[in-house]
N, C-alpha and C positions, 0 to 999 in steps of 0.2 A: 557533469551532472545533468539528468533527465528529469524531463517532468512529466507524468502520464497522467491525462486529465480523465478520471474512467466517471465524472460526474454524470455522463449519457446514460451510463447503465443503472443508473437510481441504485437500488440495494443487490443489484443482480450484477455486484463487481466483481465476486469471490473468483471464478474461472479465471476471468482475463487478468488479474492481480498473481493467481497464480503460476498462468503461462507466463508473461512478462518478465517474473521473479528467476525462474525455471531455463528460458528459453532464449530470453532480448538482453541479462546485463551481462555483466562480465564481474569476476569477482574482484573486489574491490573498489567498485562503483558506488558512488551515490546516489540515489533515485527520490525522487519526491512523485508522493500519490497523491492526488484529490478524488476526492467519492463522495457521495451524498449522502451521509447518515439518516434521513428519516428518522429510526428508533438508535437508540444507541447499542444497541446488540451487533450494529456493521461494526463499530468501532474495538469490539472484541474479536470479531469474526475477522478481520483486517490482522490486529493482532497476532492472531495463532496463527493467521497464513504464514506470517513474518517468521515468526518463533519455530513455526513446523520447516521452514524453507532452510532454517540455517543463516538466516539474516539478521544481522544488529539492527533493532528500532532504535534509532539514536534520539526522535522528535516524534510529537504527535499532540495535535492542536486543535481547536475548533478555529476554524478561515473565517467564518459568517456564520450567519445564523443557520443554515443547510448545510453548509461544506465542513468537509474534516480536512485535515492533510497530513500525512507520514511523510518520516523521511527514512530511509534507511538505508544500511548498506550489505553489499554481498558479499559474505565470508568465503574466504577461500575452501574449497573442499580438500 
């Protein structure tokens, strides 16, 4: 299991969430995201990358008062 901390990029996760998803797991991986929700719109926006990727969202939490965190995994194509 991985944990990709994309809380640097404030609300400008979506690319590198994508690439990541796309590019860095392997299928059948676990991965946990952290990102910075600001407005809660990342937390849908996060979602559909998940849902468009082909990915089970297994988890999805508020960390703190700023942070979100996913966990998901990658389905086999």
């Amino acid at each position: 299991m991985k944990r990709y901390d994309l809380r640097h990029l404030k609300s400008d996760f979506d690319s590198r969430m994508e690439e990541i998803v796309d590019k860095e797991i392997k299928a059948g991986e676990v991965i946990i995201f952290l990102f910075e929700i600001g407005d809660f719109d990342a937390i849908q926006r996060s979602a559909d990358i998940i849902k468009e990727s082909g990915c089970e969202l297994i988890n999805s939490l508020k960390f703190n008062e700023v942070d979100w965190t996913i966990v998901i995994k990658k389905e086999a194509k």
